[in-house]
N, CA and C atoms as a LAMMPS dump frame, in Angstrom:
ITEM: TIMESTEP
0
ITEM: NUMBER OF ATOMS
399
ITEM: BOX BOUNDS ff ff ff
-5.0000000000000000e+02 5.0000000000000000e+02
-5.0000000000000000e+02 5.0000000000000000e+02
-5.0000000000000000e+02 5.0000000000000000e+02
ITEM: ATOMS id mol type element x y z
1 1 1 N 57.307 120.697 -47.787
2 1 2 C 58.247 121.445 -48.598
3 1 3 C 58.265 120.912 -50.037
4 2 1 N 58.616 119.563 -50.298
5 2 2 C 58.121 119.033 -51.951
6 2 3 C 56.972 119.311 -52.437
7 3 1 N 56.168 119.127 -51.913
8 3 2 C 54.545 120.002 -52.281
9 3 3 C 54.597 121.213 -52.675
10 4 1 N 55.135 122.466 -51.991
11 4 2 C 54.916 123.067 -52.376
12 4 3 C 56.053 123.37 -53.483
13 5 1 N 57.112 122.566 -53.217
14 5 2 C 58.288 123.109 -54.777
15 5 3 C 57.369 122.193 -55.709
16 6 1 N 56.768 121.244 -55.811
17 6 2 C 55.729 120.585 -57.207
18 6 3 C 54.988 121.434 -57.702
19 7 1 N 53.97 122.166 -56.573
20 7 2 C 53.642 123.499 -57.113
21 7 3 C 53.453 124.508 -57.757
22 8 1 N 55.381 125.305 -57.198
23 8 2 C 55.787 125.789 -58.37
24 8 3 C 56.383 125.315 -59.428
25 9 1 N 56.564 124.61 -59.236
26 9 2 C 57.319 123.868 -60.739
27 9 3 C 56.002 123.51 -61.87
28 10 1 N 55.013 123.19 -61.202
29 10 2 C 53.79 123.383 -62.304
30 10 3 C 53.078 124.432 -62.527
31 11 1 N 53.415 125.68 -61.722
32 11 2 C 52.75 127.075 -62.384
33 11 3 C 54.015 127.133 -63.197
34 12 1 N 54.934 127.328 -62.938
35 12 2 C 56.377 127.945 -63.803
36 12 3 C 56.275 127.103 -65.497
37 13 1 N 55.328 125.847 -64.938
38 13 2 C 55.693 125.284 -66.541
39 13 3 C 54.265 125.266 -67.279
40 14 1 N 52.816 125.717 -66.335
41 14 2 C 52.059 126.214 -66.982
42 14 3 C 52.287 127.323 -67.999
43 15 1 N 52.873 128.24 -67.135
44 15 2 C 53.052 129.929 -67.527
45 15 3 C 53.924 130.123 -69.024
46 16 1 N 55.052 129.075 -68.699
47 16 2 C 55.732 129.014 -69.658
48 16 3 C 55.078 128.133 -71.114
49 17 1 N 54.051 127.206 -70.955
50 17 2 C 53.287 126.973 -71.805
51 17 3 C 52.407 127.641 -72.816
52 18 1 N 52.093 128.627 -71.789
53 18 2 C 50.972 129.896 -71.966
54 18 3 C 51.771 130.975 -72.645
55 19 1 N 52.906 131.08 -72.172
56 19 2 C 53.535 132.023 -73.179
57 19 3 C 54.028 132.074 -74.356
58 20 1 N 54.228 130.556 -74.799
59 20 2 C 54.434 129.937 -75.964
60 20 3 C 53.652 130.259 -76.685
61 21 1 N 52.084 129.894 -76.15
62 21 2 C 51.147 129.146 -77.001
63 21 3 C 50.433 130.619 -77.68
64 22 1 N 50.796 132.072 -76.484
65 22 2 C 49.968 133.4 -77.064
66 22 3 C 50.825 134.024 -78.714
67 23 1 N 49.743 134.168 -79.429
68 23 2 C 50.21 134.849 -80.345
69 23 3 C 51.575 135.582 -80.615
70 24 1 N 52.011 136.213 -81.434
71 24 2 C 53.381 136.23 -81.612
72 24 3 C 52.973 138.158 -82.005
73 25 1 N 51.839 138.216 -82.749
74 25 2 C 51.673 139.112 -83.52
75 25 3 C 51.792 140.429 -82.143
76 26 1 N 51.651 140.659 -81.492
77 26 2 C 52.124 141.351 -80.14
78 26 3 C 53.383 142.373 -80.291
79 27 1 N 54.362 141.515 -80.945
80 27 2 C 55.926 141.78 -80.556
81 27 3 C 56.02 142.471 -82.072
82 28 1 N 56.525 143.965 -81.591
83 28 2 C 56.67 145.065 -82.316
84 28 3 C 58.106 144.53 -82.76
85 29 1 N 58.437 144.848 -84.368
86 29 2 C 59.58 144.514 -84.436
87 29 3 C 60.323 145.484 -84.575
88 30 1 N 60.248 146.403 -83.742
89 30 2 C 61.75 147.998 -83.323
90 30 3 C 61.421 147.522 -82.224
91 31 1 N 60.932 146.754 -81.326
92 31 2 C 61.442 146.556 -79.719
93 31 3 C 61.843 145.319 -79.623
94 32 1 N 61.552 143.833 -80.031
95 32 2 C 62.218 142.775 -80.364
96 32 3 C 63.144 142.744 -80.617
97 33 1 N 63.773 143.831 -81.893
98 33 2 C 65.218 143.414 -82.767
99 33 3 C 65.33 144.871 -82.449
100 34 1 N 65.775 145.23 -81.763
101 34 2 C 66.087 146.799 -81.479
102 34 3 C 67.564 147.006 -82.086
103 35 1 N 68.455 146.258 -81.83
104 35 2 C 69.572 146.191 -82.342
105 35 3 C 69.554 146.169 -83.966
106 36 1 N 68.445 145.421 -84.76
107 36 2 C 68.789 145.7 -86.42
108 36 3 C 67.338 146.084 -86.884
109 37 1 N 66.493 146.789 -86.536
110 37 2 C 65.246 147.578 -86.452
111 37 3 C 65.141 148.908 -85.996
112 38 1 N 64.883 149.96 -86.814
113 38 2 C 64.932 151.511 -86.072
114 38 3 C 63.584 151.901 -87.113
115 39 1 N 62.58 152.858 -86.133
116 39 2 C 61.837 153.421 -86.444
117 39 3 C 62.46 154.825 -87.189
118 40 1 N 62.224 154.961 -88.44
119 40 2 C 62.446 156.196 -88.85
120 40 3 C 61.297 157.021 -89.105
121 41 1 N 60.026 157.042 -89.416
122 41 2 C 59.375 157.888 -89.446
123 41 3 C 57.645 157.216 -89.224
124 42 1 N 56.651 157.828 -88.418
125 42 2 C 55.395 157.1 -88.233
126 42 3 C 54.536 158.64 -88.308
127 43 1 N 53.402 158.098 -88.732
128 43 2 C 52.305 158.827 -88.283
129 43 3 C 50.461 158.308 -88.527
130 44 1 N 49.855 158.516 -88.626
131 44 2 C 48.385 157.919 -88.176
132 44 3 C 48.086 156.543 -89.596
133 45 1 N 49.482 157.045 -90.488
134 45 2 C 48.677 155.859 -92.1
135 45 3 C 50.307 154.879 -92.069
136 46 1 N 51.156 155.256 -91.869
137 46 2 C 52.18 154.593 -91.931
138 46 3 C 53.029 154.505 -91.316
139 47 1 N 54.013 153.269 -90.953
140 47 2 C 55.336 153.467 -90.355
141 47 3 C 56.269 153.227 -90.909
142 48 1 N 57.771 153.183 -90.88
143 48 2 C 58.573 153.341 -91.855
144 48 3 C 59.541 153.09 -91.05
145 49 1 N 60.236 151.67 -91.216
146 49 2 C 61.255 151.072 -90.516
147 49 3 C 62.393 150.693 -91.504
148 50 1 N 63.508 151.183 -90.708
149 50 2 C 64.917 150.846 -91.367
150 50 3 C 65.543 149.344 -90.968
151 51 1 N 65.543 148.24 -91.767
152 51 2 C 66.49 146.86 -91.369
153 51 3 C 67.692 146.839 -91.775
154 52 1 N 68.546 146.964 -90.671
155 52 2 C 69.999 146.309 -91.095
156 52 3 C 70.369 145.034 -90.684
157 53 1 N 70.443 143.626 -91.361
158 53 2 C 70.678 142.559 -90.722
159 53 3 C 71.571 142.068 -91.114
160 54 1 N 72.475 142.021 -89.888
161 54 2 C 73.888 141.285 -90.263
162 54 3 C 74.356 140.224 -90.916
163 55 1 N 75.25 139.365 -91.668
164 55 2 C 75.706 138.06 -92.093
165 55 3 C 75.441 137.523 -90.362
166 56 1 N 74.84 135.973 -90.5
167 56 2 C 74.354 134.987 -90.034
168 56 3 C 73.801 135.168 -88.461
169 57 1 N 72.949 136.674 -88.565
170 57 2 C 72 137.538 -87.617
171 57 3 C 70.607 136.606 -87.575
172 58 1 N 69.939 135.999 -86.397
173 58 2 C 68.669 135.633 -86.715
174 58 3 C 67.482 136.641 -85.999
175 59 1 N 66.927 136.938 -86.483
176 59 2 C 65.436 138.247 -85.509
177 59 3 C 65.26 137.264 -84.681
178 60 1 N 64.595 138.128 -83.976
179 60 2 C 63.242 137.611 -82.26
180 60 3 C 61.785 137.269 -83.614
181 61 1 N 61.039 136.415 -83.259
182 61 2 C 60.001 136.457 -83.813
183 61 3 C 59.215 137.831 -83.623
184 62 1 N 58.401 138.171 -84.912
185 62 2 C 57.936 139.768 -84.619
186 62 3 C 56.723 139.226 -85.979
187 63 1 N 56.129 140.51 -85.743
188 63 2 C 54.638 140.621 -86.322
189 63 3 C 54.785 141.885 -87.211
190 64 1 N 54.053 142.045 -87.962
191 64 2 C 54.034 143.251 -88.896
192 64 3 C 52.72 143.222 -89.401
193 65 1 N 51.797 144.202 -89.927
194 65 2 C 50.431 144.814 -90.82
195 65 3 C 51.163 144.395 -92.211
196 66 1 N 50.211 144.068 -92.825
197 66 2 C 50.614 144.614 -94.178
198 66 3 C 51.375 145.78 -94.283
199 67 1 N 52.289 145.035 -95.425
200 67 2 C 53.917 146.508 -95.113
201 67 3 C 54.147 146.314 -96.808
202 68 1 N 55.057 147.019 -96.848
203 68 2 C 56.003 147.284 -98.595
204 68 3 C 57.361 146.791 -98.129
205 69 1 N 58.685 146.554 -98.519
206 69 2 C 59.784 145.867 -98.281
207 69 3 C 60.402 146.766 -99.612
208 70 1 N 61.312 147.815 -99.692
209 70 2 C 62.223 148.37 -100.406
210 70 3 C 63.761 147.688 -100.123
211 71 1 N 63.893 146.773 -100.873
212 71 2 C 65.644 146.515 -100.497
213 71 3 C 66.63 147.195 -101.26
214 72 1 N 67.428 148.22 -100.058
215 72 2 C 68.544 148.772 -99.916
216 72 3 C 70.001 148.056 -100.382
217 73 1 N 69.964 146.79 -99.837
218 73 2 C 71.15 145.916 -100.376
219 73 3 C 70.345 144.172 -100.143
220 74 1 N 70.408 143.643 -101.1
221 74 2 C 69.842 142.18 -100.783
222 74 3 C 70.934 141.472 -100.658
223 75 1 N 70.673 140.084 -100.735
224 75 2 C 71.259 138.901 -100.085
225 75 3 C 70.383 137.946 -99.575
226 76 1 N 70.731 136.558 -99.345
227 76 2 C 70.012 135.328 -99.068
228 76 3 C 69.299 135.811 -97.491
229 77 1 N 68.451 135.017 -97.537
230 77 2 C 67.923 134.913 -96.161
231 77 3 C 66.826 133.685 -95.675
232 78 1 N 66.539 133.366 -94.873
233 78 2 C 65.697 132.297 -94
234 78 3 C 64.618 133.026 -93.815
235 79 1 N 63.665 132.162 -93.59
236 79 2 C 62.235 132.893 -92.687
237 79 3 C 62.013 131.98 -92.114
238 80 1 N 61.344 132.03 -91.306
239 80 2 C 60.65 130.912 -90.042
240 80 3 C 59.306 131.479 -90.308
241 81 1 N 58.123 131.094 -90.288
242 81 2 C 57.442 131.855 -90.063
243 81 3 C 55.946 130.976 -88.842
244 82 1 N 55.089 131.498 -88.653
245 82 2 C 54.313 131.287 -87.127
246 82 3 C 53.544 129.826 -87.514
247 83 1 N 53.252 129.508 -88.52
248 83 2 C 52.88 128.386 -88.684
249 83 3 C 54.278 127.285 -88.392
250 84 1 N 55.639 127.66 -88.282
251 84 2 C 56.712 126.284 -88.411
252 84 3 C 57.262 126.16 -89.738
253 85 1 N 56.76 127.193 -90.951
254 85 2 C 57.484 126.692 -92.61
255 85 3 C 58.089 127.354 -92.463
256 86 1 N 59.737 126.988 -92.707
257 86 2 C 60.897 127.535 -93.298
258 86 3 C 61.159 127.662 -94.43
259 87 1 N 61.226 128.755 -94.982
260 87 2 C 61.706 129.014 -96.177
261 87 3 C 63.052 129.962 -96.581
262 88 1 N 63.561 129.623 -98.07
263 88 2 C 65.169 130.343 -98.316
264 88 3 C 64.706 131.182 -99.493
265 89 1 N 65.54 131.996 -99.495
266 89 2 C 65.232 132.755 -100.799
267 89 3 C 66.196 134.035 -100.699
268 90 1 N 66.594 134.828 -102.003
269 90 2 C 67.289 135.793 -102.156
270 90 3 C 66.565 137.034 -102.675
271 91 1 N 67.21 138.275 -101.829
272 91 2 C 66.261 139.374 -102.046
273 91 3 C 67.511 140.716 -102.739
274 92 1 N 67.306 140.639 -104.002
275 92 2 C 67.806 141.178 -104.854
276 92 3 C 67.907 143.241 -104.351
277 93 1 N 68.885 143.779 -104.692
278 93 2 C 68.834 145.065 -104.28
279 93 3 C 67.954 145.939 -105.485
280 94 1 N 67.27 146.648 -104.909
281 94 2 C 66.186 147.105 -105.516
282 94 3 C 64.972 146.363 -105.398
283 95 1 N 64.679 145.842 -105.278
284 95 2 C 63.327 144.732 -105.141
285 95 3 C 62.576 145.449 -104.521
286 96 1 N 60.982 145.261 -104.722
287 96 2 C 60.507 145.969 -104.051
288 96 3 C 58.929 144.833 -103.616
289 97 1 N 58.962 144.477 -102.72
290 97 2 C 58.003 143.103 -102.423
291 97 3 C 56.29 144.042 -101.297
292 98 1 N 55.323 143.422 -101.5
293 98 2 C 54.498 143.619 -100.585
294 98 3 C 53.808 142.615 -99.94
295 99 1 N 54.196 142.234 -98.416
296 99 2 C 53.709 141.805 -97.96
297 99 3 C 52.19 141.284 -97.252
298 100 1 N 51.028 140.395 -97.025
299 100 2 C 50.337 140.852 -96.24
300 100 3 C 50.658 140.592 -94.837
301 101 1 N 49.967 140.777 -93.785
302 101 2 C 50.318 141.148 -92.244
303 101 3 C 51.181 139.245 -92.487
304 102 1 N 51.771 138.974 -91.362
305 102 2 C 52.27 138.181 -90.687
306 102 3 C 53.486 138.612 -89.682
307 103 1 N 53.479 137.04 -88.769
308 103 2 C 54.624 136.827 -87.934
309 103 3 C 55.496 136.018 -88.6
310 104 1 N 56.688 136.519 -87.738
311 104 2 C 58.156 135.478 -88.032
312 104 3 C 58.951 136.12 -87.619
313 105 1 N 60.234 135.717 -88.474
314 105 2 C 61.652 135.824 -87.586
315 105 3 C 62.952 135.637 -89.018
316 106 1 N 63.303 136.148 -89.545
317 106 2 C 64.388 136.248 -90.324
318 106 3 C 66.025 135.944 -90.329
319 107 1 N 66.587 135.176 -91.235
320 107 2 C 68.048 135.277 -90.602
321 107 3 C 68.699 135.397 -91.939
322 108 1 N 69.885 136.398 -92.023
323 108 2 C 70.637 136.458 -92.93
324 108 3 C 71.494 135.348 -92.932
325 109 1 N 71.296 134.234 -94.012
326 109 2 C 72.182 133.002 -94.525
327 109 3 C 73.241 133.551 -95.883
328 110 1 N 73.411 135.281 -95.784
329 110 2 C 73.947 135.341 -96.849
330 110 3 C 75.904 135.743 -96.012
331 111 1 N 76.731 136.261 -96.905
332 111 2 C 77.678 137.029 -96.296
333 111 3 C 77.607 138.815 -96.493
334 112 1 N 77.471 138.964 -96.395
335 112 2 C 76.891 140.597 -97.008
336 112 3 C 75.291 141.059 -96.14
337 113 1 N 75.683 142.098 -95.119
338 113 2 C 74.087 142.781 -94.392
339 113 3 C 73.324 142.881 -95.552
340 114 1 N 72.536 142.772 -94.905
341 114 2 C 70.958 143.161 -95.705
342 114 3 C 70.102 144.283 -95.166
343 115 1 N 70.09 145.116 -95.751
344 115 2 C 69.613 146.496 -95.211
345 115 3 C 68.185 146.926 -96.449
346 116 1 N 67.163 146.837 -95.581
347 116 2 C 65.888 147.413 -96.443
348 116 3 C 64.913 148.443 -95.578
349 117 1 N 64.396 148.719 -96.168
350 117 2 C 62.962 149.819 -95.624
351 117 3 C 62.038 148.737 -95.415
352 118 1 N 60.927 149.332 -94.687
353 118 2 C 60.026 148.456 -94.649
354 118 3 C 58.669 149.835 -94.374
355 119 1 N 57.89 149.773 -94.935
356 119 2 C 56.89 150.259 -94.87
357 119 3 C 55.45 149.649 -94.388
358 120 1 N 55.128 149.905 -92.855
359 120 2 C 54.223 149.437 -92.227
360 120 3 C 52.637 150.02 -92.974
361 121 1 N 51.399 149.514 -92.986
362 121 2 C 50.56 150.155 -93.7
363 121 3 C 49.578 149.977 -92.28
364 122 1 N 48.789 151.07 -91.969
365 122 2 C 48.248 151.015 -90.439
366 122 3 C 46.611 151.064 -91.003
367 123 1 N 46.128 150.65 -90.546
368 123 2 C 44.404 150.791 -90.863
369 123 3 C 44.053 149.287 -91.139
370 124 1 N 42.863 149.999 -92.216
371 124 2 C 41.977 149.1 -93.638
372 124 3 C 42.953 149.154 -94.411
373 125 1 N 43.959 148.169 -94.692
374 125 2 C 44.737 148.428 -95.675
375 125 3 C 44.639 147.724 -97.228
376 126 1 N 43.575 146.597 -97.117
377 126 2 C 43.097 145.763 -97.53
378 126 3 C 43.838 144.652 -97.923
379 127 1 N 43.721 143.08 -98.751
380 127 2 C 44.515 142.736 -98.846
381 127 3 C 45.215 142.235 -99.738
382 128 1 N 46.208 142.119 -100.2
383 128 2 C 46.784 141.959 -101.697
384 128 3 C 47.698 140.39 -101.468
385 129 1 N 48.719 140.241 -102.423
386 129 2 C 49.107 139.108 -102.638
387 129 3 C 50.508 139.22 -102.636
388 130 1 N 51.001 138.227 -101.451
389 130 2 C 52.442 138.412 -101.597
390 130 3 C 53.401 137.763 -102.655
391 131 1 N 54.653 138.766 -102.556
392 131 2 C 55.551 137.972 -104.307
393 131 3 C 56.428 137.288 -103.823
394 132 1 N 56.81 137.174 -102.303
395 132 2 C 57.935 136.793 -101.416
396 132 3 C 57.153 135.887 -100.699
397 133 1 N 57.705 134.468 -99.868
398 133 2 C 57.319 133.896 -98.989
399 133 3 C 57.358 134.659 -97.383
């Protein structure tokens, strides 16, 4: 009977190793953060996501293509991003930033939601230079 609970206790903490260790870029961020992520409009060149993120809200880690970032209302925020660097910074209303692809995870450190567009770019999108961390 200990044998076989050692067993599982070493697939359960393989698996859970393995799930760590797979890429992040996977996790759509309208099904991760479903609660402050809504798809508003897609089709074969773009997608077009609405963020509302609450005062001291943190995301699920999520992945994105190269996207555009229109902010609706700014305010401070965190990033985590897949390498482990944290970074702070404030995203002014009106701003308009372009990202290239990455993962991460966001948290409003401000008092005031932060609500922006985000414009997914789907293809060859090629690659440009971000103005935001």
């Amino acid at each position: 009977m200990r044998i076989r609970a050692l067993i599982i206790l070493a697939i359960t903490a393989a698996l859970s190793l393995a799930l760590r260790a797979m890429p992040a870029y996977a996790q759509d961020p309208a099904v991760v953060n479903s609660k402050t992520i809504r798809v508003r409009f897609e089709n074969d060149r773009v997608r077009v996501l609405e963020a509302i993120l609450p005062p001291g809200v943190k995301e699920q880690v999520h992945s994105h293509p190269a996207y555009v970032i229109y902010v609706l209302e700014g305010g401070r925020y965190r990033n985590y991003a897949a390498d482990g660097k944290i970074t702070e910074g404030e995203l002014k209303t009106g701003d308009v930033i372009y990202r290239d692809p990455l993962t991460h995870a966001a948290e409003n450190i401000g008092d005031k939601p932060l609500h922006m567009i985000l414009v997914e770019l789907k293809g060859d999108s090629g690659a440009g230079k971000s103005s935001h961390p």
